[in-house]
C-alpha positions as CSV (number, residue, x, y, z in Angstrom):
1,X,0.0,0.0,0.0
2,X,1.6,3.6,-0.9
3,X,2.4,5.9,2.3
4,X,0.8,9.1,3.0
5,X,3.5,11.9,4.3
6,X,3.0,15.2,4.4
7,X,-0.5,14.9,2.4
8,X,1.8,13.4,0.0
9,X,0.8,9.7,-1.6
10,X,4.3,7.7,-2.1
11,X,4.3,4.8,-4.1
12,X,7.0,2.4,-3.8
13,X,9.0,1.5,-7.3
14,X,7.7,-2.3,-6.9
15,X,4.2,-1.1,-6.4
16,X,4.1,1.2,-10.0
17,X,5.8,-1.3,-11.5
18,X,3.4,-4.2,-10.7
19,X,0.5,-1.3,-11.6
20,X,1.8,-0.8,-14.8
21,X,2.4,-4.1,-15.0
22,X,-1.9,-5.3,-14.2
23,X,-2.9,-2.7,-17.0
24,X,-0.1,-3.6,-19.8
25,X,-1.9,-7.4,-18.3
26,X,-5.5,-5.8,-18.5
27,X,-5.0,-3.8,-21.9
28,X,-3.4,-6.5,-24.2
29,X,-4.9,-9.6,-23.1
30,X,-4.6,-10.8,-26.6
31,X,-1.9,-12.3,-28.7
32,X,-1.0,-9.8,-31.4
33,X,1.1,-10.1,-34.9
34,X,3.9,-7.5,-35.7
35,X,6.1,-6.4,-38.0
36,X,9.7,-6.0,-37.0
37,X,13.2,-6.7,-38.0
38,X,15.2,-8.9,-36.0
39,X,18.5,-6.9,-34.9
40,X,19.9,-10.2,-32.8
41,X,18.7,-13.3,-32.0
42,X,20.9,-13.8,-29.0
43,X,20.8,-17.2,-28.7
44,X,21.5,-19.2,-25.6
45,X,22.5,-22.6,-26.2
46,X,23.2,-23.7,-22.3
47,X,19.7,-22.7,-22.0
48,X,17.9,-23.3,-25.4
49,X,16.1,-19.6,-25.2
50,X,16.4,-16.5,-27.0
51,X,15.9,-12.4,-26.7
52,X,16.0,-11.4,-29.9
53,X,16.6,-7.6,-29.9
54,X,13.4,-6.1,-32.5
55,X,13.9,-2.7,-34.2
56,X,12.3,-0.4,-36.8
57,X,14.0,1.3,-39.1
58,X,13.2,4.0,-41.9
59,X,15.3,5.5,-44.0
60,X,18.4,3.6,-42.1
61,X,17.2,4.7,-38.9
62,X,16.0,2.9,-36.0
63,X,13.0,4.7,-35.0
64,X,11.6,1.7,-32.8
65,X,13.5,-1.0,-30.2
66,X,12.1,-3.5,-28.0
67,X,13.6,-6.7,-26.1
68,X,11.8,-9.8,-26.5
69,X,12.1,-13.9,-25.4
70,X,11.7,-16.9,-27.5
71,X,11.5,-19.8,-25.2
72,X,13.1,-22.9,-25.8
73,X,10.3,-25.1,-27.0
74,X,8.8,-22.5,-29.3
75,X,12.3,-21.2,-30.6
76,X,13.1,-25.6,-31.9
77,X,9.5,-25.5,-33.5
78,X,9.6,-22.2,-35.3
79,X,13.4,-22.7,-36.4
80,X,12.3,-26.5,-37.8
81,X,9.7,-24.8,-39.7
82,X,12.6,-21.9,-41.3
83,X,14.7,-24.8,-41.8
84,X,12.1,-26.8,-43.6
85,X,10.0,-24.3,-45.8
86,X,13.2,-21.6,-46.3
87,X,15.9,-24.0,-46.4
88,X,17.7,-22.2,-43.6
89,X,17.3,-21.4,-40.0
90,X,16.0,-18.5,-38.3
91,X,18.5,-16.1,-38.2
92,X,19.4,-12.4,-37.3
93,X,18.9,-9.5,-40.4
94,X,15.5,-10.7,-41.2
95,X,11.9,-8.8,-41.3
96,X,9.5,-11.0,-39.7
97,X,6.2,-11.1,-39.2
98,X,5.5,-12.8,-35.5
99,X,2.7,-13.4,-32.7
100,X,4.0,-12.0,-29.6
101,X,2.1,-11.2,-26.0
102,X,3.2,-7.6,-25.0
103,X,4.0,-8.2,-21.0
104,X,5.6,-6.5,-18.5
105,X,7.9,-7.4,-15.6
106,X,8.6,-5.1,-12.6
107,X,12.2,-6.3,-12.5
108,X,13.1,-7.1,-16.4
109,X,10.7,-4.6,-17.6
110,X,8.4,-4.3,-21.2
111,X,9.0,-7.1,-23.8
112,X,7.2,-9.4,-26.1
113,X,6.9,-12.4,-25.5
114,X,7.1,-14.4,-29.1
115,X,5.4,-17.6,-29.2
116,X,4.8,-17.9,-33.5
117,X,6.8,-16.7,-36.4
118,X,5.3,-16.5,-40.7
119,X,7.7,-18.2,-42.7
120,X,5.7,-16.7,-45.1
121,X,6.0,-13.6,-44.9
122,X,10.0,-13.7,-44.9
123,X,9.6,-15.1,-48.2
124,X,7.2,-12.1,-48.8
125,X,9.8,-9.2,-47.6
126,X,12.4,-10.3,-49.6
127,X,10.7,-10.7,-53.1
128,X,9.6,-7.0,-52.2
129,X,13.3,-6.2,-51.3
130,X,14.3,-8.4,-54.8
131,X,12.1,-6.4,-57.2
132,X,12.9,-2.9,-55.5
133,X,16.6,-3.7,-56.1
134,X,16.0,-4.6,-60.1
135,X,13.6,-2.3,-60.9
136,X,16.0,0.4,-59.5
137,X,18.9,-0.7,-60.9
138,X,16.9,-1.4,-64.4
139,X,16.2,3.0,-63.9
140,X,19.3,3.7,-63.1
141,X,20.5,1.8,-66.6
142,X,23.2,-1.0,-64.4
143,X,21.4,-3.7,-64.7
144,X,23.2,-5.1,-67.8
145,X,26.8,-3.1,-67.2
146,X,28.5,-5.7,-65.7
147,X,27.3,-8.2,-68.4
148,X,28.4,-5.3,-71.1
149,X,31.7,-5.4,-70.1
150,X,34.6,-7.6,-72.9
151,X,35.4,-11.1,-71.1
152,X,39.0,-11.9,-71.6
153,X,40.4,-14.1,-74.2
154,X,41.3,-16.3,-70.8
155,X,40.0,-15.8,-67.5
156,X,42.9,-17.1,-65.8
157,X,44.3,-14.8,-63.1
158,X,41.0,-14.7,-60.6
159,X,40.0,-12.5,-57.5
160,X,38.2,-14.7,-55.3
161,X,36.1,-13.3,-53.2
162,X,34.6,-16.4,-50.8
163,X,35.2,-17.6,-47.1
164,X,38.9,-19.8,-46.9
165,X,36.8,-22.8,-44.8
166,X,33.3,-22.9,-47.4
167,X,33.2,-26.3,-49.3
168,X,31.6,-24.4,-52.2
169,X,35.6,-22.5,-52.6
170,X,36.8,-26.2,-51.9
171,X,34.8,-27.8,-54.5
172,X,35.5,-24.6,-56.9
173,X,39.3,-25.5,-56.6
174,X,39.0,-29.3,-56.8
175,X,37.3,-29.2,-60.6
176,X,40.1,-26.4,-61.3
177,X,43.2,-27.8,-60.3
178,X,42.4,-31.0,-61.2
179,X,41.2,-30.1,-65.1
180,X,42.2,-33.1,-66.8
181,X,44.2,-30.5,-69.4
182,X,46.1,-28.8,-66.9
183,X,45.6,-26.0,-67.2
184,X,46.7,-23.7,-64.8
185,X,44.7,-20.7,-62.7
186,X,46.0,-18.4,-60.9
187,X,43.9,-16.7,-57.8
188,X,44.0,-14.4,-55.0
189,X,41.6,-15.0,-52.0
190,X,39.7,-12.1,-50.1
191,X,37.9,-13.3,-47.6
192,X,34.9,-12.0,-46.6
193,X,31.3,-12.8,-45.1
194,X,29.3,-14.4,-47.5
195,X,25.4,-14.8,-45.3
196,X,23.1,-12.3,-43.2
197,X,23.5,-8.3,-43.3
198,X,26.7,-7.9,-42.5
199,X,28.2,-9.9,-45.8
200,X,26.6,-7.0,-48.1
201,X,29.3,-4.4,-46.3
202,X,31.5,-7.4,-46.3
203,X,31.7,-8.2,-50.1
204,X,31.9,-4.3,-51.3
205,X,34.6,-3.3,-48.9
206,X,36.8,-6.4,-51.0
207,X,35.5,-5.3,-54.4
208,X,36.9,-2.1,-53.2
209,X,39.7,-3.6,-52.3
210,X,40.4,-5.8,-55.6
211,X,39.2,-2.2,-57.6
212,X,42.6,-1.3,-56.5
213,X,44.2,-3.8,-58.4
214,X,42.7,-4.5,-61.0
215,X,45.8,-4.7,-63.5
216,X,46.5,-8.0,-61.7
217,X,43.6,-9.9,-62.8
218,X,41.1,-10.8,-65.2
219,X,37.8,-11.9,-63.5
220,X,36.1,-11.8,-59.8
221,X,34.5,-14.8,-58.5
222,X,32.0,-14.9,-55.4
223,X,32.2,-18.1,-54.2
224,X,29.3,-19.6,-51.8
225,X,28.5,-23.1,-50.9
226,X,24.4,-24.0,-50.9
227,X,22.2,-22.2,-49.2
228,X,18.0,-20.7,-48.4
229,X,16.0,-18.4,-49.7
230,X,16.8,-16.4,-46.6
231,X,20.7,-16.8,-46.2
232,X,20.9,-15.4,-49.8
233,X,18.9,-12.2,-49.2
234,X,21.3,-9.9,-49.5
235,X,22.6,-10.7,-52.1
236,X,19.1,-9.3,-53.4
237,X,20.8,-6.1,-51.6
238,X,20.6,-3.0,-54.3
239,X,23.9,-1.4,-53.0
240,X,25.7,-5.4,-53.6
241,X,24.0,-5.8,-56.6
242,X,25.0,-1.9,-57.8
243,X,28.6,-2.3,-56.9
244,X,28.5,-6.0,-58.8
245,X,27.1,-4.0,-62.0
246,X,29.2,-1.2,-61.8
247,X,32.4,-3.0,-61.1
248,X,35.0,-2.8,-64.2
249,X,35.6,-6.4,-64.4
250,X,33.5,-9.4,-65.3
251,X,32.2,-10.8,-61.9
252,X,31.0,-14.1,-61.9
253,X,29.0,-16.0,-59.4
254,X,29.0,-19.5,-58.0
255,X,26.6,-19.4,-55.2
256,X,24.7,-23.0,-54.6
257,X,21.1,-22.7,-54.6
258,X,18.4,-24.4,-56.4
259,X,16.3,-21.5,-55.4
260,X,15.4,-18.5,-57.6
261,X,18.1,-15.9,-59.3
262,X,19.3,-13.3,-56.7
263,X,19.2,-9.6,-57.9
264,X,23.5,-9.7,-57.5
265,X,23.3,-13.2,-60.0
266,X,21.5,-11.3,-62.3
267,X,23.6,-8.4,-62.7
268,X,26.8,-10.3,-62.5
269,X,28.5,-11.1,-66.1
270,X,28.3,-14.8,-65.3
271,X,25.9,-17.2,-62.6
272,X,26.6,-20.4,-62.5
273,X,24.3,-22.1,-60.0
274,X,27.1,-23.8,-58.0
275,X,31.2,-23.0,-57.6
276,X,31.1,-26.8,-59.2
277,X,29.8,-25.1,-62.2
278,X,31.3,-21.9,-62.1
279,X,34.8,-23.9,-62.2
280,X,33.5,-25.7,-65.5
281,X,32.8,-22.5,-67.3
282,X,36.4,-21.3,-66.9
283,X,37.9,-24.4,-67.8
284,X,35.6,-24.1,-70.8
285,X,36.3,-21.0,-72.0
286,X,39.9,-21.8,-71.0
287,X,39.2,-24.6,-73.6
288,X,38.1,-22.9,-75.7
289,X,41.3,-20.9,-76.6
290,X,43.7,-23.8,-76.4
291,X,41.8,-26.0,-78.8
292,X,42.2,-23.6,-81.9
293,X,45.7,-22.6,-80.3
294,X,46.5,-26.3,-80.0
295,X,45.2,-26.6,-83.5
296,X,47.4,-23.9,-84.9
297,X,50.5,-25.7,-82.9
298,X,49.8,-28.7,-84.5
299,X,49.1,-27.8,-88.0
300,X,52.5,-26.1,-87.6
301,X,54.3,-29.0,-86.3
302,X,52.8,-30.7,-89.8
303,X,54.4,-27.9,-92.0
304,X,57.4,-28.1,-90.4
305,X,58.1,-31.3,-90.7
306,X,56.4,-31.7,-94.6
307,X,59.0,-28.1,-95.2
308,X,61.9,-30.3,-93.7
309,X,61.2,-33.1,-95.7
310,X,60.6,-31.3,-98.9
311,X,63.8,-29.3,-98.1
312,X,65.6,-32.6,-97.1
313,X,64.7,-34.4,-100.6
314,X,65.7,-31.1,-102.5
315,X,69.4,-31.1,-100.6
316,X,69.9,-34.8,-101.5
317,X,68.7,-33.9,-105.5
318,X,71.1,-31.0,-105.2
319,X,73.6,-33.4,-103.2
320,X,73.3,-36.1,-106.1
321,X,73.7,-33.5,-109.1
322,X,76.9,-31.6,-107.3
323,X,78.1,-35.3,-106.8
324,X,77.7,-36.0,-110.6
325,X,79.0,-32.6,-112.1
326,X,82.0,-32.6,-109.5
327,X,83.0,-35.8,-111.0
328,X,82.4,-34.7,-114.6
329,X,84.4,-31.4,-113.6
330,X,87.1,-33.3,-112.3
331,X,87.6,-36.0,-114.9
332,X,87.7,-32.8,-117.3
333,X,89.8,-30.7,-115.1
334,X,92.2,-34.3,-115.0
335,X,92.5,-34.6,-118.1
336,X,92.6,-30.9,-119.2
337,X,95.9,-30.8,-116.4
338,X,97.2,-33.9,-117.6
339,X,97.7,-32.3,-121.3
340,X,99.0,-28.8,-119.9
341,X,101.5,-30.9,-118.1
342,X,102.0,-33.1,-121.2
343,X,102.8,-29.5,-123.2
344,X,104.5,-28.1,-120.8
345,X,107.2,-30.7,-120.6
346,X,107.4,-30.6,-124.1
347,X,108.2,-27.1,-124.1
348,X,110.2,-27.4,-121.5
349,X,112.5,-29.8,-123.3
350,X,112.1,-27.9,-126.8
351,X,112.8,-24.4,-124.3
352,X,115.8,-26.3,-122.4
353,X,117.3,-27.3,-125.7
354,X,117.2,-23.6,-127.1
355,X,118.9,-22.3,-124.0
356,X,121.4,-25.1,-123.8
357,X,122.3,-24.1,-127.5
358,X,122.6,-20.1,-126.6
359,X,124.8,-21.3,-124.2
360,X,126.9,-22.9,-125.7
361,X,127.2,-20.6,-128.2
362,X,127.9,-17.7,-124.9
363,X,130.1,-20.0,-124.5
364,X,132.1,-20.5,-127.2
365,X,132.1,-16.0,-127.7
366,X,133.3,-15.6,-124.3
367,X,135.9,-18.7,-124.9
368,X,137.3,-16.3,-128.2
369,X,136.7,-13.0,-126.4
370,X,139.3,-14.9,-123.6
371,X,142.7,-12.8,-123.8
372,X,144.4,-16.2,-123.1
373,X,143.5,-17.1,-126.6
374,X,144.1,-13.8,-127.9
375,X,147.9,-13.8,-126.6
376,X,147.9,-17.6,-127.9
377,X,147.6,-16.1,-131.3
378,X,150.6,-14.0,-131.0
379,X,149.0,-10.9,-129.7
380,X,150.2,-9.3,-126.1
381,X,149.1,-7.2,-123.8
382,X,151.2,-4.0,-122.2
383,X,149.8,-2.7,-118.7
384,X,151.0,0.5,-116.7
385,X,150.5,0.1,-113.1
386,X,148.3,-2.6,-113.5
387,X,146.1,-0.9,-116.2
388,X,146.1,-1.8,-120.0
389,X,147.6,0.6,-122.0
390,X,145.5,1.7,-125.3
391,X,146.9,4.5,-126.4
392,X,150.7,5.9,-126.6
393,X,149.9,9.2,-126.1
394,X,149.3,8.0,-121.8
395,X,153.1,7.1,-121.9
396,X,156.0,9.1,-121.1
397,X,159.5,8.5,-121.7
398,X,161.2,6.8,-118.3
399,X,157.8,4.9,-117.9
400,X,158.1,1.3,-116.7
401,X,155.9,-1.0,-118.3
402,X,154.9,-4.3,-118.2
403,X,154.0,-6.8,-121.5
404,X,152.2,-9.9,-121.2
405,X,152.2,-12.6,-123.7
406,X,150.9,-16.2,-123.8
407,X,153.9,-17.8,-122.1
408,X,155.6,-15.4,-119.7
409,X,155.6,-11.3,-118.9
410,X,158.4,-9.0,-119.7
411,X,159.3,-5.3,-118.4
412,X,160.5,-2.6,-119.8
413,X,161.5,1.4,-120.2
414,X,160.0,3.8,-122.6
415,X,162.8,5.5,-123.9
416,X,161.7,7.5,-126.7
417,X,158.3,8.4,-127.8
């Protein structure tokens, strides 16, 4: 009961709070159905329950929070029946539409208390979300930029954008390395969150990141194993999908889903429906180039060799004929020499005889030019000083002189001249 003091009523904190409490009890005696977006789940797996943290936004903004608890038993039943129609289980990021009892508790204060969740309508918020994105980006002209863009003779050095640990990357680079051609990729991992809210900020910043490099490859990949309708919302995200579009190099996508087309699948140059088949279509188009490229090789392996062996029977013709004319040129040569030498000695002899008889007849001069036949006949020869004397007029009377004949030399004295 409150005090009375000083003709004042004072109500204990316990007492307004269990008064607010009896008329939140007595106003909303019903269980209602609202329209909120799931901020956290804040699952408790020692106990089984969950307060998921609601909140409104517009434009961005939160503009409404409340707590709520998801006991145990309802929490297993409602996330069986996530798992089973959607594929995946309840998760945080999500709009939901969910029967709650509005309560309130003197000591943990106003919350709602959810006891049912519309599968439903989660399917229903993001088709809304999906066609906002497209028809947006279809008015903004993006839809199709991505897909404009010139794919590269070979996609082969790749920006992977995927999570290290998913099976979908490990099944991407089973098919790829082990290409029965071997052909060789090469790829660059940047991780990043690939489910819920937070992968949309997650995948742009690395496009970012990749943007800054683009010189060093040819493609992007996003690489995702299999997943719901709900674990791929935001990829229906307009600012994913516009950065996908608008990003200068052909991004492909291998996200595994047998579900519907996300808006970021559409607007990428490539979807395959799984990394499996992602990793096909570049060994394809991979194939694609070395078959005509193998082609060419071989054809000019065959021209090659045919030139070689044309060339090889032209050098042996060529050998043959240079075989047969050398012979023929050096019988003639042969037999051309042999009768040069044949002359030659001919004229030598006939040459040697003419030059034997001029000598001979030198010979026989020189042998009548001798003085020793000369004074033989009779005649003598007188000397002064050594030197022949010639003419009388060199002599003087007194001069001693000397006279040489065949047989003996006499001297004498001009006396008289």
């Amino acid at each position: 009961m409150p005090e009375v003091l000083a003709s004042k009523t004072i109500f204990s904190l316990l007492e307004v709070s269990r008064s607010v409490q009896k008329t939140i009890a007595d106003r909303y005696k019903s269980l209602y159905w609202i329209k909120a977006e799931m901020n956290k789940l804040n699952h408790y797996t020692h106990s089984g329950h969950c307060y998921p943290e609601l909140v409104e936004k517009k434009d961005g903004k939160i503009v409404a929070e409340m707590r709520s608890t998801l006991w145990k038993a309802d929490f297993q039943r409602i996330n069986q029946l996530f798992i089973k129609q959607l594929g995946e289980p309840l998760r945080e990021g999500i709009t939901m539409l969910f029967q709650a009892a509005i309560s309130y508790d003197p000591l943990y204060g106003f919350s709602l208390k959810i006891v049912d969740i519309d599968p439903t309508f989660v399917l229903g918020e993001l088709e809304k979300e999906k066609r906002d994105s497209i028809n947006k980006l279809q008015e903004e002209g993006l839809f199709d930029a991505n897909r404009r863009l010139r794919f590269p003779m070979i996609a082969k050095r790749l920006a992977i954008i995927s999570v290290e640990t998913s099976k979908g990357l490990s099944d991407f680079f089973k098919i790829i390395k082990q290409n029965p051609w071997g052909y060789r990729f090469e790829y660059a991992l940047f991780p990043a969150l690939l489910q819920g809210d937070k992968s949309i900020p997650s995948i742009i910043k690395q496009l970012a990141v990749i943007a800054e490099h683009i010189d060093e490859f040819d493609a992007v990949a996003i690489i995702r194993g299999g997943g719901g309708e709900v674990g791929l919302s935001s990829y229906n995200n307009y600012l994913l999908a516009k950065a996908i579009a608008l990003f200068p190099l052909p991004v492909l996508t291998g996200i595994g889903h047998s579900t519907n087309e996300t808006v970021s699948e559409m607007v990428a140059y490539k979807n395959a429906i799984t990394p499996s088949e992602l990793a096909d279509f570049l060994i394809q188009k991979f194939h694609q180039f070395a078959i005509p490229v193998d082609e060419s090789l071989r054809r000019i392996i065959e021209a090659t060799k045919s030139r070689f062996i044309q060339e090889q029977r032209h050098l042996d013709e060529l050998s043959r004929s240079i075989s047969w004319s050398s012979k023929a040129r050096l019988a003639s040569q042969s037999n051309e020499l042999k009768s040069t030498s044949s002359h030659l000695q001919l004229f030598s002899r006939q040459l040697l005889r003419e030059r034997a008889s001029e000598l001979h007849s030198i010979d026989r001069l020189l042998r009548l030019a001798d003085p020793k036949q000369l004074l033989k006949r009779g005649f003598s020869i007188t000397r002064i000083n050594g030197q022949a004397i010639t003419d009388a007029a060199s002599l003087a009377p007194g001069d001693e002189i000397e006279t040489s004949f065949f047989e003996g030399t006499s001297y004498s004295k001009v006396l008289k001249k």
